[in-house]
Backbone as CSV, one residue per row, in Angstrom:
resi,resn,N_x,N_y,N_z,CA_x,CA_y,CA_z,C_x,C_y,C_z
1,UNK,-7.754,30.849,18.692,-7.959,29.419,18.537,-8.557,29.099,17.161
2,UNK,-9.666,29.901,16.521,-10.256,29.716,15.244,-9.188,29.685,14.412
3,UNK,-8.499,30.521,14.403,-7.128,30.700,13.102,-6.562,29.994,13.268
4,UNK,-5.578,29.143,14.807,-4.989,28.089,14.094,-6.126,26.955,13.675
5,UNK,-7.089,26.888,14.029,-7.894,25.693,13.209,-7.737,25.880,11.671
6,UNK,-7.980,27.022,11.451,-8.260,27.311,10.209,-6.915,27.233,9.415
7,UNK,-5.905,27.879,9.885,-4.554,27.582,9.277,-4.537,25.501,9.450
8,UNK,-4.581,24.744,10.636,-4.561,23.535,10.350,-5.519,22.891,8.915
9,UNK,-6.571,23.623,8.923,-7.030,22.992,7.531,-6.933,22.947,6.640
10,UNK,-5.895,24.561,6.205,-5.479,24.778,5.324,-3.879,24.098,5.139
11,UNK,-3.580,23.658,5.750,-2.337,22.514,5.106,-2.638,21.568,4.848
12,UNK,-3.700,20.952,5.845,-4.175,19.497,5.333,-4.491,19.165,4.133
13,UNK,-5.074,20.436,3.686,-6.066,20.060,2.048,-4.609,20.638,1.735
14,UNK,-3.677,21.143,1.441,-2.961,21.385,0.481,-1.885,20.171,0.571
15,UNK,-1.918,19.679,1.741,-0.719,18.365,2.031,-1.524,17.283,1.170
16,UNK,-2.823,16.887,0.957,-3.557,16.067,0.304,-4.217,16.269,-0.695
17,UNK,-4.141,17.428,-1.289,-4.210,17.814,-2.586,-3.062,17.828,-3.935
18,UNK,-1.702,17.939,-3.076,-0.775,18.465,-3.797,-0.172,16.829,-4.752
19,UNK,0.324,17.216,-6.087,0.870,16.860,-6.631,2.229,16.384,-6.297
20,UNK,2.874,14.649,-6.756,3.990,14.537,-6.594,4.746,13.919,-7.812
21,UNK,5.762,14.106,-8.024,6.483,13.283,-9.477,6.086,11.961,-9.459
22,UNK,5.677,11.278,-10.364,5.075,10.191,-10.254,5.276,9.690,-11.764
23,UNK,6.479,7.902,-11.447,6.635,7.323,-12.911,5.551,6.552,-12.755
24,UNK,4.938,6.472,-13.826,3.953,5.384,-14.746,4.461,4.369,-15.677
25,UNK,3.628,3.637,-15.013,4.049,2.281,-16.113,2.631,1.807,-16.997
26,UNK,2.184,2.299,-17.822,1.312,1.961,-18.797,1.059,0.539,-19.184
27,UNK,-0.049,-0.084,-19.500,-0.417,-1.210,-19.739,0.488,-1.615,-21.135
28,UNK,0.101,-0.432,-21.803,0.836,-0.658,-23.328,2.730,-0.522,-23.555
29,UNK,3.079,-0.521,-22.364,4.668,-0.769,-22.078,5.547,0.477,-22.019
30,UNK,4.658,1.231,-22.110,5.326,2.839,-22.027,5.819,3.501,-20.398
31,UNK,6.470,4.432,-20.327,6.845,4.472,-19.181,6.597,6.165,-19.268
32,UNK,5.928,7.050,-18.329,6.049,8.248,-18.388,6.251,8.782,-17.061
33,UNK,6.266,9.890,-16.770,6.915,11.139,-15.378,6.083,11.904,-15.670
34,UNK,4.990,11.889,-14.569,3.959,13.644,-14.483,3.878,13.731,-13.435
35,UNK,3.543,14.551,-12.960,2.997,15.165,-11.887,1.488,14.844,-11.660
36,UNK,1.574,13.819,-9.903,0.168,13.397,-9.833,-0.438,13.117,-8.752
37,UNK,-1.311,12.885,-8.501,-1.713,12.406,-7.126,-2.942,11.180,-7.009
38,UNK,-2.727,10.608,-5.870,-3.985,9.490,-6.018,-4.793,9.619,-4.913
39,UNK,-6.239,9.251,-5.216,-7.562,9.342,-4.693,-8.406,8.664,-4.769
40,UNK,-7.857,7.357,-3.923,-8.992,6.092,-4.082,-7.956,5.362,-4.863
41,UNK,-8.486,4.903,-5.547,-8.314,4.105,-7.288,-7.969,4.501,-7.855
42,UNK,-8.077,5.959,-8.185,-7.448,6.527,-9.428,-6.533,7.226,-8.957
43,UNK,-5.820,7.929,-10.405,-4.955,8.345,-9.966,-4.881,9.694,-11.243
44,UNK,-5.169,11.004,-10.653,-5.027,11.986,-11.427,-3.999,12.631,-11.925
45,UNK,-3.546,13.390,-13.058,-2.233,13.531,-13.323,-2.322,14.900,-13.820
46,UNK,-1.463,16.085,-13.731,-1.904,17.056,-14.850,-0.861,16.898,-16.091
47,UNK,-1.322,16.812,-17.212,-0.686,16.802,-18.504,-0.835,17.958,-19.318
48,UNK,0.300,18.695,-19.638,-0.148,20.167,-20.058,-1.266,20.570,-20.423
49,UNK,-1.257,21.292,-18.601,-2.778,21.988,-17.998,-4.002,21.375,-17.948
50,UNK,-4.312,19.901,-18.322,-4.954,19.168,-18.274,-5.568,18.016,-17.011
51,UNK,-6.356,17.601,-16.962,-6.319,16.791,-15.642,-6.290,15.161,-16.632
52,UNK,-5.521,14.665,-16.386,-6.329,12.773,-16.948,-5.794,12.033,-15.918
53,UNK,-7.072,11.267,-16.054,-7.344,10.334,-14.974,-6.629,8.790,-15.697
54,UNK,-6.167,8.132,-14.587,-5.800,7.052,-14.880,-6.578,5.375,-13.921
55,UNK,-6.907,4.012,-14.171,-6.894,3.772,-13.421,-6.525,2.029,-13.750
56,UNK,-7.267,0.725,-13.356,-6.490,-0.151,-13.543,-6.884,-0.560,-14.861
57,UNK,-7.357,-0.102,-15.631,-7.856,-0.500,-16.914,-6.603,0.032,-17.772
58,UNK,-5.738,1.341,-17.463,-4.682,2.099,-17.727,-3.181,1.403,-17.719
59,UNK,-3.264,1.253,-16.460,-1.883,1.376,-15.762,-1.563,0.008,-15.192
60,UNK,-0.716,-0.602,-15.090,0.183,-1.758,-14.138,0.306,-0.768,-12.693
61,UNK,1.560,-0.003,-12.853,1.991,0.586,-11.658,2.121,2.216,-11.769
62,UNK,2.788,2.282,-10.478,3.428,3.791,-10.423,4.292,3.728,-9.047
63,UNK,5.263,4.860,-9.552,6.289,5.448,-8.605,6.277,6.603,-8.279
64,UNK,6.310,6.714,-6.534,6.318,8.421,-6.863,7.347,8.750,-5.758
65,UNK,8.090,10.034,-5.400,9.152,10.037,-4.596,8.350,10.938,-4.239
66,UNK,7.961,10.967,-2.687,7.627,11.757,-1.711,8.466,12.190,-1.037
67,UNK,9.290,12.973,-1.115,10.300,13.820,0.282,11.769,12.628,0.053
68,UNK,11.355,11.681,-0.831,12.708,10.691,-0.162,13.543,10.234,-1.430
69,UNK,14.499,9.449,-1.056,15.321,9.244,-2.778,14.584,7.641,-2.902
70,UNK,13.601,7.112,-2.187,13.219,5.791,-2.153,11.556,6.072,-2.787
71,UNK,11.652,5.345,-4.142,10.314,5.074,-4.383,9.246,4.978,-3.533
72,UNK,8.063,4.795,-3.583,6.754,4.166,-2.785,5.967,3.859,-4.284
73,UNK,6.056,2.152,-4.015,5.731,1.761,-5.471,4.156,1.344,-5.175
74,UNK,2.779,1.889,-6.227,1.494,1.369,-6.169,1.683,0.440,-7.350
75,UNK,0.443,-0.247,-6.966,0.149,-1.524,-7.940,-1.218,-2.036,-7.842
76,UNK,-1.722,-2.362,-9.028,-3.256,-2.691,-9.031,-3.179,-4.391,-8.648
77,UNK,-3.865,-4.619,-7.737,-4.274,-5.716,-7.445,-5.564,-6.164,-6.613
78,UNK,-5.960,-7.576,-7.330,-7.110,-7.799,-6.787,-7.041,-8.582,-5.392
79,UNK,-7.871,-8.085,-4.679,-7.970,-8.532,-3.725,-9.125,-9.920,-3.184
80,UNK,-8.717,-10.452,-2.286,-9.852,-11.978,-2.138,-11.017,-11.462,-2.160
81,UNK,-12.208,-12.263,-2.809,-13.579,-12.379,-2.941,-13.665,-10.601,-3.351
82,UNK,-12.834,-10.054,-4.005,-13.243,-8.654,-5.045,-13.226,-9.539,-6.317
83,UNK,-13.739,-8.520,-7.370,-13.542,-8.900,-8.732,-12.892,-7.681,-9.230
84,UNK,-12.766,-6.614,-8.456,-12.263,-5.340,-9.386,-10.782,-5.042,-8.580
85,UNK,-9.427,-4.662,-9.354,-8.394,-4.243,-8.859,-8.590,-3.243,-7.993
86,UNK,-7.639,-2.820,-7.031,-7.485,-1.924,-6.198,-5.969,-1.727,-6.607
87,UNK,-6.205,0.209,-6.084,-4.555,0.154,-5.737,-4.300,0.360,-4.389
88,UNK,-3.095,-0.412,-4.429,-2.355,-0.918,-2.881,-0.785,-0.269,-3.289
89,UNK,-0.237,0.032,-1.924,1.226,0.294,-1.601,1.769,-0.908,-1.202
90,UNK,3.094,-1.085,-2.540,3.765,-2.220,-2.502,4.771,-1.579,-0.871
91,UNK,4.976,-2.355,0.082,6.116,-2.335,1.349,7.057,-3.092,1.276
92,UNK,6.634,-4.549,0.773,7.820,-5.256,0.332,7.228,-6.132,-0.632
93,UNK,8.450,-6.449,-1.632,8.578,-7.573,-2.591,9.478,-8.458,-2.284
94,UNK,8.559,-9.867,-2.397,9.290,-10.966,-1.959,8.912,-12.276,-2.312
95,UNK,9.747,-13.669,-1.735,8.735,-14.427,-2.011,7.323,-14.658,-1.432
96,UNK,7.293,-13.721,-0.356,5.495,-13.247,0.355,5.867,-11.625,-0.085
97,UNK,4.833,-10.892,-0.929,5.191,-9.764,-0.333,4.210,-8.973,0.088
98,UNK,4.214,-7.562,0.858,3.281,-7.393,1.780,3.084,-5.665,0.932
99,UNK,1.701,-5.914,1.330,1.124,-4.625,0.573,0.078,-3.995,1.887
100,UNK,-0.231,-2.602,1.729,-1.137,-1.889,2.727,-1.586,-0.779,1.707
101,UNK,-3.243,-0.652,1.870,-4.219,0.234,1.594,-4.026,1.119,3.162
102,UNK,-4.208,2.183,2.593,-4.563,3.159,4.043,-5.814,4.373,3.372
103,UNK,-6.440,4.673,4.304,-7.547,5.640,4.649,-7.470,6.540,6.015
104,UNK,-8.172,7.600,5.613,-7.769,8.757,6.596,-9.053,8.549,7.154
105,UNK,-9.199,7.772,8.498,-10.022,7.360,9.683,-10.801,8.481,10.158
106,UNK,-10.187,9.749,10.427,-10.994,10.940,11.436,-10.243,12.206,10.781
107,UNK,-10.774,12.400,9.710,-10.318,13.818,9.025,-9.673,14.774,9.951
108,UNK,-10.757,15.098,10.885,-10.408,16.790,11.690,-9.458,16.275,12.502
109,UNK,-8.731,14.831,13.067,-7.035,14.940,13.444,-6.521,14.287,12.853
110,UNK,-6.841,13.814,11.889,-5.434,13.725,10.345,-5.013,12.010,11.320
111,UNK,-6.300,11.531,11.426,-5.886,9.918,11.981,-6.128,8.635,10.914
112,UNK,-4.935,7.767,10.414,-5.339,7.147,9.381,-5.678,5.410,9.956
113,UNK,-6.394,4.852,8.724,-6.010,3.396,9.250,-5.664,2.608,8.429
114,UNK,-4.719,1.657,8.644,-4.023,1.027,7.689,-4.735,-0.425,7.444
115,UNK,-5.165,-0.968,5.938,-5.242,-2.384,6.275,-3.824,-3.109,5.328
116,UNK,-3.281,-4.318,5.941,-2.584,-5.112,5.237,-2.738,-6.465,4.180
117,UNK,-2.063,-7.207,3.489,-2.570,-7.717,2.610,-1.389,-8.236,1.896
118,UNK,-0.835,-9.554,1.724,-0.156,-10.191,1.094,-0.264,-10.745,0.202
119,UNK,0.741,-11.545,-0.458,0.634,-12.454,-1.757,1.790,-12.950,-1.746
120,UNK,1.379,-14.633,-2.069,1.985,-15.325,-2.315,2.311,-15.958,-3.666
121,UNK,3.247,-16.518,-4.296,3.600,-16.664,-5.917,2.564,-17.259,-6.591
122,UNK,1.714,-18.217,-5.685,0.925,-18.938,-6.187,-0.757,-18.591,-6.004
123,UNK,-0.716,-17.434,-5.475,-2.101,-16.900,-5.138,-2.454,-16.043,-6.836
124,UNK,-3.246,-15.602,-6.808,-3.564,-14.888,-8.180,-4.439,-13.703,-7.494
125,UNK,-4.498,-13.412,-5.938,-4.899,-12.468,-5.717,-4.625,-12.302,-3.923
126,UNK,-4.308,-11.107,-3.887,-3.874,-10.705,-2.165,-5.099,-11.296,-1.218
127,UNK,-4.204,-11.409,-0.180,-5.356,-11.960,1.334,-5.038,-10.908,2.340
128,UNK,-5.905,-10.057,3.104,-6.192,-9.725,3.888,-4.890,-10.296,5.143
129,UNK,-4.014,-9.813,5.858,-3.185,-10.414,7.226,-4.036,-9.684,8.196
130,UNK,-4.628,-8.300,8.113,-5.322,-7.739,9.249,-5.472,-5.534,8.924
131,UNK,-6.217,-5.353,10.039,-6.028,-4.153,9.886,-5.430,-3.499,11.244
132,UNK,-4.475,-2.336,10.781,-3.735,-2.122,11.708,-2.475,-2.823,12.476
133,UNK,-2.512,-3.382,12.447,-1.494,-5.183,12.439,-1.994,-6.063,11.833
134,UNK,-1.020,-7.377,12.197,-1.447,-8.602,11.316,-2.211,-9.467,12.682
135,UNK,-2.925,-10.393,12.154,-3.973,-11.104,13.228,-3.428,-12.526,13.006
136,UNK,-2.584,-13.251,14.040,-2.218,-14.333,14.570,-3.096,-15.860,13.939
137,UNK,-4.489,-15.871,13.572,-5.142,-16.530,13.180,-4.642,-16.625,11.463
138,UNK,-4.946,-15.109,11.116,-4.369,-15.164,9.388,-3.195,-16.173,9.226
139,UNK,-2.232,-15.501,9.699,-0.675,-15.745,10.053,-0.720,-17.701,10.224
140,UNK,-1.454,-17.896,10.841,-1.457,-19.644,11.213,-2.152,-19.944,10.003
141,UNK,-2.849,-19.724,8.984,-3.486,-20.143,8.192,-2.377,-20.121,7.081
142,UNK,-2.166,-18.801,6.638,-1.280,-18.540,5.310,0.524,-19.016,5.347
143,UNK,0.649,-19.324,6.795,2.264,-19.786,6.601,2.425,-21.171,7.408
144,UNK,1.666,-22.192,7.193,1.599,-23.616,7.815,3.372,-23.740,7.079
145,UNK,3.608,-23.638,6.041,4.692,-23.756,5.393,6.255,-23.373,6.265
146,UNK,6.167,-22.620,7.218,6.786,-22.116,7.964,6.694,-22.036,9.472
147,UNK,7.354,-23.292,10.337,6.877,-23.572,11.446,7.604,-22.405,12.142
148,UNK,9.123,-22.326,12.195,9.451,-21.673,12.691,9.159,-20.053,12.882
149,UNK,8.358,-19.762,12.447,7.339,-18.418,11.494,6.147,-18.538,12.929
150,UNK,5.673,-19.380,13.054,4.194,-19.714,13.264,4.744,-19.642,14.542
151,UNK,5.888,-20.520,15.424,6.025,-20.478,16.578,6.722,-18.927,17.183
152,UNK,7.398,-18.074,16.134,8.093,-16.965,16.752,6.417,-15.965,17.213
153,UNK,5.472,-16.300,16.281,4.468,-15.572,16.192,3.131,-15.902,17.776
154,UNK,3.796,-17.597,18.120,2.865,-18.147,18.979,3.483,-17.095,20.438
155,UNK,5.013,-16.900,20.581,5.418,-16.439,20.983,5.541,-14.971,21.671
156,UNK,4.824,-13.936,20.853,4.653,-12.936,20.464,6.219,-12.167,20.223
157,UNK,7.188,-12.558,19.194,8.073,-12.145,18.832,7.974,-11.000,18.322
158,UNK,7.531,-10.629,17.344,6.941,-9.925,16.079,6.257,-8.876,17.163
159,UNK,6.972,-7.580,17.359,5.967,-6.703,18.267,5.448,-5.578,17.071
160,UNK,4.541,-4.537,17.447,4.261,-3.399,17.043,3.125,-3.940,16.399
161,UNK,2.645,-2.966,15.293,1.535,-3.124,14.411,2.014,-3.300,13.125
162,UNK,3.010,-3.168,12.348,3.437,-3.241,10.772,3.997,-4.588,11.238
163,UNK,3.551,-5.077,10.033,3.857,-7.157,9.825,5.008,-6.757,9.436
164,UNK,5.966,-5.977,8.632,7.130,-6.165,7.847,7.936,-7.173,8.724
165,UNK,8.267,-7.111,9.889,9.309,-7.637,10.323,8.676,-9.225,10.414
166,UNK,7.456,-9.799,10.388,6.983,-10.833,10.431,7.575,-11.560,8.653
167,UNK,6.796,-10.466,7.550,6.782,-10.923,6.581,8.599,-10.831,5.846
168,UNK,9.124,-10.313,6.832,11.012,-10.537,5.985,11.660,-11.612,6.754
169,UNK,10.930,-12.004,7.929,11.091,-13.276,8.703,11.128,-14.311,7.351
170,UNK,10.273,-14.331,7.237,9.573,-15.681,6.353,10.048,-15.081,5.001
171,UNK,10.489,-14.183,4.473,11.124,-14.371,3.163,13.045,-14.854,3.555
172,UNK,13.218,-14.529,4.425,14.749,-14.715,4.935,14.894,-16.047,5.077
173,UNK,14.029,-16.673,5.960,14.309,-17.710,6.409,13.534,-18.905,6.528
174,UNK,12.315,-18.718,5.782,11.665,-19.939,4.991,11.395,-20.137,3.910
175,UNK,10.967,-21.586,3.246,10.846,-21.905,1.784,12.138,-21.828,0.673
176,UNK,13.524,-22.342,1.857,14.311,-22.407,1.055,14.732,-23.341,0.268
């Protein structure tokens, strides 16, 4: 029983340690490919044999292909009542689009928790929809603009915990 614990820990730290191809998009308009990983806010890179750190003072964005031929695009943004950027995972771009921070909740079973967080064209900084799902109250506040939105939601249309299918609702089919 000790060894597989011990073998389980030893993938974890190497599954969350390890480096992935990762494009950068530099403040100063440059575009580069290293090998990197992120931790928090920053985002470490090795540059021949080197470690440099990057963070929103650096960088706009990044791309990195994990296992798939589909980006997972980060992006620094500020969030309500912060003053300092965060990076967030873009999920969708749209005319709402929906972003999620995640954190690893209970290390020893690899349990994470997700919070969500949108933006709208005219916001200058993301709002909170909920953690773990989106919360019905947010949702009535941020899309008065969209009745038919508000009633699929009064409804409980929109099942599971990821808003996407809430937030491609309302890019599909409102604010046209």
């Amino acid at each position: 029983m000790k060894s597989i614990i011990t073998l389980a820990i030893f993938i974890l730290y190497q599954v969350s340690y390890s480096q992935i191809e990762t494009k950068i998009f530099h403040k100063n308009g440059s575009i580069t490919t290293e090998l990197c990983k992120i931790k928090g806010n920053t985002i470490t890179c090795e540059i021949e044999n080197k470690k440099v750190q990057y963070s929103s003072t650096d960088l706009i964005s990044i791309e990195q292909y994990p296992n798939t031929e589909k980006a997972e695009r980060y992006v620094y943004l500020t969030i309500e009542n912060s003053n300092k950027p965060k990076l967030v995972k873009e999920i969708i771009n749209g005319k709402v689009s929906l972003y999620e921070i995640s954190k690893m909740a209970a290390p020893q079973i690899g349990g994470w928790t997700y919070t969500y967080y949108i933006k709208k064209p005219s916001w200058d900084v993301i709002k909170k929809i909920g953690t773990m799902t989106f919360k019905k109250d947010l949702v009535r506040e941020y899309f008065t603009d969209c009745p038919s939105l508000l009633e699929k939601v009064e409804n409980n249309y929109f099942k599971g915990r990821d808003p996407s299918d809430l937030i491609n609702y309302f890019n599909e089919n409102c604010e046209k």
